[in-house]
C-alpha positions as CSV (number, residue, x, y, z in Angstrom):
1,X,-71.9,83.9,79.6
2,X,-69.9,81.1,81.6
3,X,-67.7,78.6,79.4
4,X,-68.7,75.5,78.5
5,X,-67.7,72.7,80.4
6,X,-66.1,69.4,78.4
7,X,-67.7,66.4,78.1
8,X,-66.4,64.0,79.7
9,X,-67.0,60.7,78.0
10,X,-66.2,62.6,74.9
11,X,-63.1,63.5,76.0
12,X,-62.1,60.1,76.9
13,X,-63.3,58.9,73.0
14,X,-62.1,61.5,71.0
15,X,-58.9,63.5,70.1
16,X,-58.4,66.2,67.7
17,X,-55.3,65.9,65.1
18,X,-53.3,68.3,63.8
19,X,-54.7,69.0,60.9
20,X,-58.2,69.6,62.6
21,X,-60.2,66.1,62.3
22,X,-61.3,64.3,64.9
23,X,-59.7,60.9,65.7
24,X,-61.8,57.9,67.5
25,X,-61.9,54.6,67.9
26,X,-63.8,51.5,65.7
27,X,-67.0,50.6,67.4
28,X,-68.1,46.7,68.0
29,X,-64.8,45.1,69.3
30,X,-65.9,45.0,72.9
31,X,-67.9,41.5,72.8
32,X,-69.2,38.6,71.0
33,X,-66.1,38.4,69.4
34,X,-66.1,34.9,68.7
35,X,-68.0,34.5,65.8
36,X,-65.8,38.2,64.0
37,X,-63.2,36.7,62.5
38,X,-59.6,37.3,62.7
39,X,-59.0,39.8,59.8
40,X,-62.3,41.6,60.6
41,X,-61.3,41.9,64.6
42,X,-57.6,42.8,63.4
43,X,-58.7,45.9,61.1
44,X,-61.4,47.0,63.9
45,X,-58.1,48.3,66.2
46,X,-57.1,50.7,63.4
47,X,-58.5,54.2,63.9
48,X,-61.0,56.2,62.3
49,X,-62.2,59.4,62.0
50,X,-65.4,61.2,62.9
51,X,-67.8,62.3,59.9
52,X,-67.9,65.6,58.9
53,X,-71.4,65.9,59.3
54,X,-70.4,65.1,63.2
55,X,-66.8,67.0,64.2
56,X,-68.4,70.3,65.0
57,X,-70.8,68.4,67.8
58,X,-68.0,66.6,68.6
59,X,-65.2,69.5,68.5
60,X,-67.9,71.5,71.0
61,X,-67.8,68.5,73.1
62,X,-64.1,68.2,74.1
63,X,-63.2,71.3,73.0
């Protein structure tokens, strides 16, 4: 059976740490930003990661 291929927009969204978990970004700080305000807008640059229920999906993705 051939190898999977990676996905590419998954690859671009995702990373996988050390420790296993899958790192990504916070959703919703691409527009209508003006009415967010400044704290809310400041704590959507931090990082997240992806639910558990989700990392093997994801893992199989870039992986």
């Amino acid at each position: 059976m051939p190898k999977m291929k990676t996905h590419s927009g998954a690859k671009k969204r995702f990373a996988l740490t050390a420790d296993g978990h899958v790192k990504r970004a916070q959703q919703g700080k691409n527009h209508i930003l003006t009415k967010k305000t400044s704290k809310r807008k400041r704590n959507l640059r931090q990082t997240a990661y992806v639910d558990s229920t989700q990392e093997k999906t994801i893992k199989n993705m870039i992986g």
